[in-house]
Structure formats: C-alpha cells, structure tokens
C-alpha positions as CSV (number, residue, x, y, z in Angstrom):
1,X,0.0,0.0,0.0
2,X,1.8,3.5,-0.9
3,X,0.3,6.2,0.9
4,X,1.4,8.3,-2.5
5,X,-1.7,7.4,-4.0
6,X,-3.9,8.4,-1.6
7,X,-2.1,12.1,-2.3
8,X,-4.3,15.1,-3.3
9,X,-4.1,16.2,-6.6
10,X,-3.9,19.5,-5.0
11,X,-1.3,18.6,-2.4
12,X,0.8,22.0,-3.5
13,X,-1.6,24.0,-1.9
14,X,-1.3,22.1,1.4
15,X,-0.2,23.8,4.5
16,X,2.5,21.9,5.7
17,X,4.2,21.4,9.2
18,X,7.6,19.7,10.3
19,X,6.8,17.6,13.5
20,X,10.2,17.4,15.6
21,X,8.7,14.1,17.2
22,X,10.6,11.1,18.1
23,X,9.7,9.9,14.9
24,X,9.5,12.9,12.7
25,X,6.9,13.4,10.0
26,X,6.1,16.3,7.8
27,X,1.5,16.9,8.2
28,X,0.3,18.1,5.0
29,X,-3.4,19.4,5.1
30,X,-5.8,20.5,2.8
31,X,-8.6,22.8,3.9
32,X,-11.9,24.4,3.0
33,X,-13.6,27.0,4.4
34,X,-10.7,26.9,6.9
35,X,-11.9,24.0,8.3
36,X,-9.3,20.7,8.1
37,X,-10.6,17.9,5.5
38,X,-7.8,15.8,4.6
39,X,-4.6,14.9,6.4
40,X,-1.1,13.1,4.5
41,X,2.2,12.8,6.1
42,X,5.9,12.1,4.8
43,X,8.2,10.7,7.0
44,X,11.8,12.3,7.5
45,X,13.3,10.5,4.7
46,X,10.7,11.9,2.1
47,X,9.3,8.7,2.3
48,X,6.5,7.2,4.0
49,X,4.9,4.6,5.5
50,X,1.7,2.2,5.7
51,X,1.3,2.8,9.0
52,X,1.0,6.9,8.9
53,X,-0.9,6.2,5.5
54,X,-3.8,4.5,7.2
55,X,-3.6,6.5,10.4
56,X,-3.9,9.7,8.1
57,X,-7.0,7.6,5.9
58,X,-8.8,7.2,9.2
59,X,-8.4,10.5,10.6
60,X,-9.5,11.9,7.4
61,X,-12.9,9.8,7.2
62,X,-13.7,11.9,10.8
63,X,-12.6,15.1,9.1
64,X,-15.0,15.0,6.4
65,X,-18.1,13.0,7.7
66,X,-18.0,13.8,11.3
67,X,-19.9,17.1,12.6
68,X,-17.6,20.0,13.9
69,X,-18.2,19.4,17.6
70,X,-17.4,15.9,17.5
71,X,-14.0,16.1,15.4
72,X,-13.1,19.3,18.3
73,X,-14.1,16.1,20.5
74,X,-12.4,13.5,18.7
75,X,-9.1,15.9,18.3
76,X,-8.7,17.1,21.9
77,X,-8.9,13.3,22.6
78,X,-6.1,12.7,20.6
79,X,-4.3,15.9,21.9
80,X,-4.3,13.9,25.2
81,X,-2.1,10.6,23.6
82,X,1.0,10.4,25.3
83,X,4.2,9.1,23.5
84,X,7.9,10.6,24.2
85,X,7.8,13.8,24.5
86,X,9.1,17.2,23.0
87,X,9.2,21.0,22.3
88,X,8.3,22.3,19.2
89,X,7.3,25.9,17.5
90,X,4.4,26.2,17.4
91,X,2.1,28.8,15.1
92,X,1.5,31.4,15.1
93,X,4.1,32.9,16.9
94,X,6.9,30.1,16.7
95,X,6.7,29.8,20.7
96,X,8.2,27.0,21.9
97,X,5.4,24.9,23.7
98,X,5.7,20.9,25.4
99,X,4.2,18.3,23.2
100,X,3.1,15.0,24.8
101,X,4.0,13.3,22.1
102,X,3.8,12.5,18.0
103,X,-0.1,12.5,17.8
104,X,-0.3,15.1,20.2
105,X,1.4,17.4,18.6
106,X,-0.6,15.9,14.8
107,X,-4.0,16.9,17.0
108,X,-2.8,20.4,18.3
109,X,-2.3,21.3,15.2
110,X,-5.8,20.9,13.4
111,X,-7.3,22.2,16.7
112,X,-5.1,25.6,15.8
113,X,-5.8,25.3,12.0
114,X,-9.4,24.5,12.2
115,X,-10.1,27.3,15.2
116,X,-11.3,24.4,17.3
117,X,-11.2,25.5,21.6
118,X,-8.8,22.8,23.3
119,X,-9.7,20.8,26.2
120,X,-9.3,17.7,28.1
121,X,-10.5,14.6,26.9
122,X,-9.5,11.8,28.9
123,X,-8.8,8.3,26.9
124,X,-9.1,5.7,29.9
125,X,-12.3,6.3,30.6
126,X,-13.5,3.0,29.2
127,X,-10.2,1.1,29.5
128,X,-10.8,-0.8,32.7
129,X,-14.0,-1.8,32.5
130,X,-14.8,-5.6,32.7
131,X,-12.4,-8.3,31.2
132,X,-9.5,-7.2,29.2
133,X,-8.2,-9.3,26.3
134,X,-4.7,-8.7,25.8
135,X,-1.9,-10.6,22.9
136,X,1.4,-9.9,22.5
137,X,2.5,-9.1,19.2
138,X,6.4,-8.6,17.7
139,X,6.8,-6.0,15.4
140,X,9.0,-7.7,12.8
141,X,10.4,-4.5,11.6
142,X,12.1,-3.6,15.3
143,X,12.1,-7.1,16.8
144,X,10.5,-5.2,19.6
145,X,7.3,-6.5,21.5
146,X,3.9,-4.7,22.3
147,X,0.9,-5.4,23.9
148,X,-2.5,-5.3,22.2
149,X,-5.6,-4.9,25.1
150,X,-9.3,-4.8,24.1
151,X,-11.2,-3.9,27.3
152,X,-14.7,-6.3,27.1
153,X,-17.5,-5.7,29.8
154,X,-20.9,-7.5,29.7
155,X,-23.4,-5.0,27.7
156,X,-27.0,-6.1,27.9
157,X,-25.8,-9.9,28.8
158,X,-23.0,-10.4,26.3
159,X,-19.6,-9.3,26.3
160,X,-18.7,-6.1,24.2
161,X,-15.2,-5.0,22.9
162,X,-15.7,-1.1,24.4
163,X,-11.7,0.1,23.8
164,X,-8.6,-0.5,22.6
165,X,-5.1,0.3,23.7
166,X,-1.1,-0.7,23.0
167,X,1.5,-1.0,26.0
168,X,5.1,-1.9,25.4
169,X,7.3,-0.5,21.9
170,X,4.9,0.6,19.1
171,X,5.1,3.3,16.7
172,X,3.4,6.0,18.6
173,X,0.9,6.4,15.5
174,X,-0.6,3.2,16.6
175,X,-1.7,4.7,19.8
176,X,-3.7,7.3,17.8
177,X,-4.8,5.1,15.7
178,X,-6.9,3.2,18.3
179,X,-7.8,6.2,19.9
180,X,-9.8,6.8,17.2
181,X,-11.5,3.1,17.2
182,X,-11.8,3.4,20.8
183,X,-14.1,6.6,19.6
184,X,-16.6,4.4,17.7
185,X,-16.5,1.4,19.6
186,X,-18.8,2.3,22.4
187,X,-21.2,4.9,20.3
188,X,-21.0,3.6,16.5
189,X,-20.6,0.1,15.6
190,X,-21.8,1.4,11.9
191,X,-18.6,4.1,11.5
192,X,-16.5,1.4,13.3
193,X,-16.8,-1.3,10.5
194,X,-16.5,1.6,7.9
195,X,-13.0,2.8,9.4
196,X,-12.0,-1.4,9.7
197,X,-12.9,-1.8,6.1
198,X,-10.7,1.2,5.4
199,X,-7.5,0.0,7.0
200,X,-7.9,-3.5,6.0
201,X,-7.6,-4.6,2.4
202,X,-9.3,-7.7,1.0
203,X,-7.3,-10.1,-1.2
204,X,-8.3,-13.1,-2.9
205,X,-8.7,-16.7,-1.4
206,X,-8.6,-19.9,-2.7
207,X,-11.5,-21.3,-0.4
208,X,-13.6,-18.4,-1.1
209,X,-13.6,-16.8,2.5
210,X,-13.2,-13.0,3.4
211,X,-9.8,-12.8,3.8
212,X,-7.2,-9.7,4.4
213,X,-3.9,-8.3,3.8
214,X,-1.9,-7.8,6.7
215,X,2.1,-6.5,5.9
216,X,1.5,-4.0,8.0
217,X,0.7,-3.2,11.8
218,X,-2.0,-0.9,11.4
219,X,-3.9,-3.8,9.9
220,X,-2.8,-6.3,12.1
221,X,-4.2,-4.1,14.5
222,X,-7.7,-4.0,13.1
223,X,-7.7,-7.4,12.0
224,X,-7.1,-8.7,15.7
225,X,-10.2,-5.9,16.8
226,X,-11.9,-7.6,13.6
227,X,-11.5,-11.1,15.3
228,X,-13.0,-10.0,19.2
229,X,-16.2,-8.3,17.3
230,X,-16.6,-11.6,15.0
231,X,-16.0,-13.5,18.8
232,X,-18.9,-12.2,20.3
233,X,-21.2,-12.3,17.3
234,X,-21.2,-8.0,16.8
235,X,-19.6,-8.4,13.1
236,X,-19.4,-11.1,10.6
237,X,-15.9,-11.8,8.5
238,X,-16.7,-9.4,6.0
239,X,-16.7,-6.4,8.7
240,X,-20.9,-6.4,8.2
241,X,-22.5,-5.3,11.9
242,X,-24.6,-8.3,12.9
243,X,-28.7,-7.5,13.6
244,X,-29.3,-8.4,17.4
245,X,-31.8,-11.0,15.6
246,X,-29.2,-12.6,14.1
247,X,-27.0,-12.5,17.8
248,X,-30.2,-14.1,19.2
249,X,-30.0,-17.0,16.6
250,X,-26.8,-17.8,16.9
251,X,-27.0,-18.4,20.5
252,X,-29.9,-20.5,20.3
253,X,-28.8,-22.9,18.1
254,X,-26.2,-25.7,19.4
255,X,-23.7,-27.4,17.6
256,X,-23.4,-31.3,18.3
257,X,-20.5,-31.4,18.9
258,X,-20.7,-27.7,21.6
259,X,-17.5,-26.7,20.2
260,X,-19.5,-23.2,18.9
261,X,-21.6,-22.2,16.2
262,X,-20.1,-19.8,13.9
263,X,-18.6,-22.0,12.0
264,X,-21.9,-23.7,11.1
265,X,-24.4,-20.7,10.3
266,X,-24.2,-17.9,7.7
267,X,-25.0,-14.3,9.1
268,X,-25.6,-12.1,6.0
C-alpha cells in the first residue's frame, strides 16, 4: 500500500508542518472553508509509511463526515495521547510549547488550523472496565514486542469490545490510531466497520472466504479488533455489523459437537 496514492491532486496548496517528534513526520493538510478535511504525512526521509498512510486515511474519514463538535471532541482526545515527548514551535508565533507526544502534537495542530477550543478529553475512561483481552504481538520490523488490550465488559448480557489500547514498543501512531476506534466502539458500531474496512484490504482466497492483507501493523491491528467483534457475534468476517436477531440465533442454536456455532451458520 503506498500512501502516494492516496495524495491530493492539490497537495501543493497544502499547508505543511515539520513535526520534531521522536519519529519525525512532515503533516500536510488540505482545507476548505478553513476547516481541516484531509490529512497526509511524509516521513523524515521523504518517504513514507503504511502505518502513517492508514492512520492519516482514518483520521481523514472523521474530518470529512463527522460534525464539527465531534472532530473538536475526537481531536482534543487525541491531543491527550501520550508518546515521548518534545518542544516544538508552534504557530503562530513560533513559541516553543511541550508536546506530549507525535499524535499530540498531529492533533494540536488541526485544533489551531481549524479554530477548534482545546480541552481535556480523557482516553481511559472505558479502558478498565470488565475483562481485558490482551496478545502480545512482535513487530518484525524492530524485533521489539507490544501489547494489544481490548477492554470487554458485559453489555446487555454479552460481552462487548468497548476500547482499545497498546503497552510496550509501538510506533506511537498506533496509539492514535486506536484512539480513534476506541471513539466508535462504544457509540458507533456502523462508523467502526467503515474505518475497519478502510485499513484493512481484502485479497483473494482460494477457499472463497473473506480474507485480508496484513504487511503492516496498522492492519494487524484491526484485524485482531476484527476477530473479538466476530467472537462475540457484533460483526461477521466481511466487517458487516450483525442484527441483534441474528445474535439471538446464533445463540440459540447448538452445535453437536458444543464446540461453537459460527462455523456452522451464515449471518448475511
């Protein structure tokens, strides 16, 4: 996945930022109206990277089809992501002001740009509730280990993934990325499966069953998130968001064998 398609045609009119972070990135945005609508970056080397690709695809989707007051909600959350810190200029007066971290500083910025007020948003509000699913993951790039966590309290008798979080060493963009599930998952199962079907591609299989590309951790990500909603019957394999109905029959109807029911019964 190049994130050099998903440039604008217009990206020469972008206004453009140099982020100092630990892992440095230059935002590009394009605007309208002076409001924020579409988010790029480019790493360091002029390059860039699948990760900050889909990170910048998801971001964007709540830029253009969210309401004002909930992307000033949705941004001040992410203002509130802490990664390593630094100090960096920031507009308009080049002051130099403490950043918490990469997506921080990515989220202070469209606040300023888009004349959004700042605030407080606090992120763990839904982290440690009820069970929390946790796997290990190595990042093959760093051989470096993190920690995936998908927090998973009973909601109307069945277990529901509410948020998701990392712990350990992960690109900091990961953590704003699942800020921005964590958003969706309690409110909008509907905008969740539209932001999983954006960062996870679908490629052909041999036995005919949904299956998705995953050379990258972003996806890895969602496809793990993918597999907990798909556990406790919320989406089917094709990221669809299952009718309670169809919840209702799935639980009422054994297998022979008890060994589970999902893969016996088509939810469409």
């Amino acid at each position: 996945m190049s994130n050099h398609e998903d440039f604008p045609a217009l990206g020469k009119d972008a206004w453009t930022f140099d982020i100092p972070s630990a892992e440095p990135c230059r935002l590009f945005l394009t605007e309208q109206n002076n409001t924020p609508t579409q988010v790029w970056f480019m790493a360091s080397d002029g390059k860039t990277n699948d990760d900050l690709a889909l990170f910048a695809k998801v971001l964007t989707l709540d830029l253009q089809q969210e309401m004002p007051d909930k992307v000033q909600e949705k941004l001040n959350m992410l203002a509130g992501v802490a990664g390593t810190g630094f100090r960096m200029a920031f507009p308009p007066t080049g002051e130099k002001q403490m950043m918490k971290g990469q997506v921080s500083a990515i989220a202070k910025l469209l606040l300023y740009r888009g004349g959004f007020m700042m605030s407080d948003t606090p992120l763990t509000q839904y982290q440690l509730k009820g069970d929390i699913w946790s796997v290990d993951v190595l990042n093959p790039y760093t051989q470096t280990v993190f920690t995936i966590k998908i927090s998973e309290p009973m909601v109307e008798g069945r277990k529901r993934p509410v948020s998701i979080w990392l712990e350990g060493h992960n690109p900091e963009i990961l953590d704003g990325l699942c800020a921005l599930l964590s958003a969706d998952m309690v409110k909008d199962l509907s905008r969740l499966a539209i932001k999983l079907k954006a960062l996870l591609e679908p490629q052909t299989s041999m036995t005919g069953m949904a299956e998705y590309r995953l050379d990258n951790l972003s996806a890895y990500v969602a496809y793990v998130l993918l597999n907990r909603y798909e556990t406790h019957f919320y989406m089917d394999k094709r990221i669809n968001v299952m009718p309670y109905v169809n919840v209702v029959s799935l639980d009422s109807k054994k297998s022979s064998n008890d060994r589970g029911y999902s893969h016996v019964l088509e939810v469409g």
